[in-house]
N, C-alpha and C positions, 0 to 999 in steps of 0.2 A: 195324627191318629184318626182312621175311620171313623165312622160310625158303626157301634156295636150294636148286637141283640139286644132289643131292650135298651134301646137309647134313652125313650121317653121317657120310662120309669126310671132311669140314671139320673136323667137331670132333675127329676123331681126331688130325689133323694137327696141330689148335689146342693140343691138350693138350700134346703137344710143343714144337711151334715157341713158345706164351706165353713169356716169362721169367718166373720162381716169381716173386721181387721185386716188393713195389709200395708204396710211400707212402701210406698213409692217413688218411687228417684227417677229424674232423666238427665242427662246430659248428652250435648252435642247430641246422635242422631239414636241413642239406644235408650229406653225405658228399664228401667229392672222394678218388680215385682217382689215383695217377702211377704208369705202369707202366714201373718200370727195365727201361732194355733195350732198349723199342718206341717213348718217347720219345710215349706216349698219355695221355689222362686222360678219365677219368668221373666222372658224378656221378648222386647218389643224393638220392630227397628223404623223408623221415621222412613218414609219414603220422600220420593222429590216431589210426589202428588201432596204431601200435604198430612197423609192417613200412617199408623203406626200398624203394622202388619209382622203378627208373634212370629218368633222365632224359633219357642216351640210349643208342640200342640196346646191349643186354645182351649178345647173342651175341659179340661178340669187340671189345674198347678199341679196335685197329687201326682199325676201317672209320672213325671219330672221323679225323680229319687234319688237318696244317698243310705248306703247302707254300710253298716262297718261291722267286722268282724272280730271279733274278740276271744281268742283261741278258740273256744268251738261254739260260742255263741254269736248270734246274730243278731244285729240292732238295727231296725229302720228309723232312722232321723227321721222326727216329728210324729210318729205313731208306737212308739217302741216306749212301754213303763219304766219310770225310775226314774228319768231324765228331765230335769226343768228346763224350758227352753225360754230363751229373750231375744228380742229383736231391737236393735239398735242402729243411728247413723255413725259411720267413722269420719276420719278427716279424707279418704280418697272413694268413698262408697258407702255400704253397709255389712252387718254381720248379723250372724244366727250364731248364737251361747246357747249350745246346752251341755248339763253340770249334772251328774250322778255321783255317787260315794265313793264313785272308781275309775274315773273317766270326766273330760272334759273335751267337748267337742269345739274349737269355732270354726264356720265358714264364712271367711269376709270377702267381700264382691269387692271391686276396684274398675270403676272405666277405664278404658283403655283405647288406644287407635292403632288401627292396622297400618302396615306400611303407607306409606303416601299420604294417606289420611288428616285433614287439617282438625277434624273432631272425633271423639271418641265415637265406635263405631261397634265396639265391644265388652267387654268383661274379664278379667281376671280373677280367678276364684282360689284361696289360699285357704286350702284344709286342715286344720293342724290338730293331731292327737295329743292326747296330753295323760299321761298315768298318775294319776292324783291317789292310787292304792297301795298298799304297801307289800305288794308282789308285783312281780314279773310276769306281762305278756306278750303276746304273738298279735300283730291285729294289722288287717287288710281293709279295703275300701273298696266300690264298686257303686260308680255313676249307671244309672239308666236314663238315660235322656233318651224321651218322647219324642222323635221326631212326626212332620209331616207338610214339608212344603215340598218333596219329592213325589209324594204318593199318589199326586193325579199326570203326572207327567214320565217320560221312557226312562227314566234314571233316579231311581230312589232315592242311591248314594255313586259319589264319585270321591278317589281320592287321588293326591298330584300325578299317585303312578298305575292308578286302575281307573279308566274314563267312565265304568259302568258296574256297578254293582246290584245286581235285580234278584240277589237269592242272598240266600243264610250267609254269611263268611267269617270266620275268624282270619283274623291279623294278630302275629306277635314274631317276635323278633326282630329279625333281618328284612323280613314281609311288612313292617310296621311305617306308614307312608307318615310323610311330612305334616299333609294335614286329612279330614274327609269335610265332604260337604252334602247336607240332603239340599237338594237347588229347587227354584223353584224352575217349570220348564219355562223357556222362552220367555221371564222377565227381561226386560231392557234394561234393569239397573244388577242384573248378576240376580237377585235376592237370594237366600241360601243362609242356611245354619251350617257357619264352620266350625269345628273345632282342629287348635293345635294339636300337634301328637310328638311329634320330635325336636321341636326347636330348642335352642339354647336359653335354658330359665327354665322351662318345664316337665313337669316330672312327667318320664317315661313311661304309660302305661306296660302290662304285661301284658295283656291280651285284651285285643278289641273286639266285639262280636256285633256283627249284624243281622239283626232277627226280628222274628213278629215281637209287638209289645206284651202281648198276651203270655210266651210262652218263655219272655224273660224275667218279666214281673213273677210270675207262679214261680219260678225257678226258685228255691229259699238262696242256692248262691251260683254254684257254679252251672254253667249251662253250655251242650254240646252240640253245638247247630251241624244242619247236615246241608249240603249242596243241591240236597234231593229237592228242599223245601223253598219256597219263596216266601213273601213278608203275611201270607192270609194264614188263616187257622179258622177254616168253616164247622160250623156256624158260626163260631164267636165274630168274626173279624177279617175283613176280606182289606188286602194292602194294607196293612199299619205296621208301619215300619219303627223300629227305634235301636239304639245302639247302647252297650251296656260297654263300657270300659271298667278293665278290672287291676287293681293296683295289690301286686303279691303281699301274704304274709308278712313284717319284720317285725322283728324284736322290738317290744317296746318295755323296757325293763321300769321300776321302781321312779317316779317323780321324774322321767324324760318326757319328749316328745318329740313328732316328726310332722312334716309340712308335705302334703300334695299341692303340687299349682296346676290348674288349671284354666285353656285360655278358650273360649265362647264368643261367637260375634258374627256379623253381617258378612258373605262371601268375599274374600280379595284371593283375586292368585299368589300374590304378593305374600300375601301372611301377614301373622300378626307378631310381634317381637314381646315379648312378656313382661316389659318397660312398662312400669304404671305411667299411665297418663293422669293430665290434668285431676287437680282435687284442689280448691284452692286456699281448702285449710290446711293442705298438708304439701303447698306446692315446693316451698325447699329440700322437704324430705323426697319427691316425687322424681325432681331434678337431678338431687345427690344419687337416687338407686340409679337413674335411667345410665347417668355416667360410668357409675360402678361397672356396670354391664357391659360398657365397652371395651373393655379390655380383653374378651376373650377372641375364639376365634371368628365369630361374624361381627366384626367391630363394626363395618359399617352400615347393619343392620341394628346393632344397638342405637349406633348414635343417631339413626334417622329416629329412632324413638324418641330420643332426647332431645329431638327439633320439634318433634309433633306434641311434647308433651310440652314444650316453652307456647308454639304455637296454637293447643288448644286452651291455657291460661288466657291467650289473647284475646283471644274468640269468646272467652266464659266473659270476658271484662266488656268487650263489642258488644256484646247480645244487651237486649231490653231488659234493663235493672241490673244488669250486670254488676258484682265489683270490682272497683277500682283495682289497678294495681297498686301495689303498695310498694314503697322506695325500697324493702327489703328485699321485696318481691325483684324489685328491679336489677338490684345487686346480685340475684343471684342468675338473672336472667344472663348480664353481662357479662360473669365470669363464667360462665356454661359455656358460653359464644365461643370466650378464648379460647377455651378447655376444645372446643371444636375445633376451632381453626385450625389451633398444634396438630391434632390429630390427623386433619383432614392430607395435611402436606404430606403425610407416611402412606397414605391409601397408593395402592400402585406399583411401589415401589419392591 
């Protein structure tokens, strides 16, 4: 994100309005961020220099969003009445609980590692509505992610099958690319805010929009970008780019619930496979999904998940203070292996 009108007196306010409170986690090369209170999260990515450099916009968690829709009402996660919200660690990451008389929201993070990847390098984010009311609704989701490692260099955003995105655009359907990335220009280590959009695990958005942040955050939901426009909006906001993905109305009837996944992380061409990685209180369960997932049709894009997720357990246990592995741990490391090897002889064939 730019710099806006009226920076100074933003951040004065910011330092106030922030809550002190925030949950911090790192693993292998990605930071994540929960900020109690705002019902926000960020993420950091380790460089080879040594220095953690955001992923997305630095100036303030908030402009980050989740919003949910609720037949004709609107709720923004962490500023929206009614809702108690908590912040907790799980055994592969952390999660944001928030509980109203009608609704129960979680979103739980999960590290993860992009193809090739010996440490996590990313995030997985599992949304799940829950109808705790005793009627029947309709209820949609829509991310706005802040971007801005694009915004000083010739390419805002790029995705696997458009090299250059430098104005407004919606993506949906058929036009809906593999992954998008805002890069940063001319890093030597790629750096860049990816996210998944098509891969096998991941829920399919409906339409993706790329727009100023100004005039998607105003939007209360739905927003109709034009070709004509690029990422300013003067006075406010000159290049401040950010992407809102929009996940359609469904049915969410009486005591159900439904799950968005989404996958966040450091540039690879390669992509990210939606395989939790390492957590090493939850490494058997981390194992057992990675497996599960092979069986579909990018089997052997799952199962390199499932190398990366044996192999960043290694690495949590390598590193300074690390733990141990444990003999369970190792049982289940072993049969994983097997579980591969089978596999591996059918690739090709």
């Amino acid at each position: 994100m730019s710099v806006r009108a009226g920076s100074l007196l933003a951040l004065l306010l910011l330092a106030v309005a922030l809550p002190a409170s925030a949950l911090e986690l790192s693993q292998g090369r990605i930071k994540l961020t929960l900020v109690e209170g705002a019902g926000r999260f960020s993420l950091s990515y380790l460089t080879a220099a040594g220095s953690y450099v955001p992923l997305l916009s630095p100036q303030d968690p908030r402009t980050t969003m989740l919003s949910i829709v609720l037949n004709s009402s609107i709720f923004r996660m962490g500023d929206s009445a009614g809702f108690t919200e908590t912040v907790e660690k799980t055994g592969t990451g952390a999660q944001f609980v928030w509980k109203s008389d009608f609704l129960t929201v979680t979103e739980g993070f999960s590290f993860i590692s992009s193809i090739g990847a010996t440490a996590a390098d990313g995030i997985r984010i599992d949304l799940t509505l829950k109808n705790t009311s005793r009627q029947d609704f309709t209820a949609g989701v829509r991310y706005l992610f802040d971007t801005w490692l694009g915004e000083t260099g010739p390419t805002p955003f790029a995705t696997d099958t458009l090299p250059v995105i430098k104005r407004e655009t919606i993506l949906t359907g058929r036009s809906l690319p593999r992954w998008w990335v805002s890069p940063l220009a001319g890093d030597p280590e790629q750096l860049g805010l990816q996210c998944m959009v098509t891969e096998d695990g991941i829920t399919q958005p409906d339409r993706i929009v790329f727009a100023n942040w100004k005039r998607l955050s105003d939007a209360a939901w739905a927003y109709d970008s034009s070709s004509a426009r690029d990422f300013s909006l003067l006075p406010y906001s000159k290049n401040d780019s950010a992407v809102a993905q929009y996940y359609a109305a469904r049915p969410l009837g009486q005591g159900s619930q439904f799950t968005v996944t989404t996958v966040l992380g450091k540039f690879n061409p390669a992509g990210f496979p939606a395989t939790i990685a390492v957590a090493s209180g939850d490494f058997a369960g981390a194992v057992q999904q990675s497996l599960a997932a092979g069986g579909g049709a990018p089997a052997m894009r799952a199962d390199l998940g499932t190398v990366n997720t044996i192999l960043s357990r290694v690495d949590a246990a390598l590193a300074p203070g690390g733990a141990d592995i444990t003999e369970s741990e190792l049982t289940v490391m072993e049969s994983a292996i097997r579980d591969l090897k089978a596999r591996a002889s059918t690739y090709g064939k």
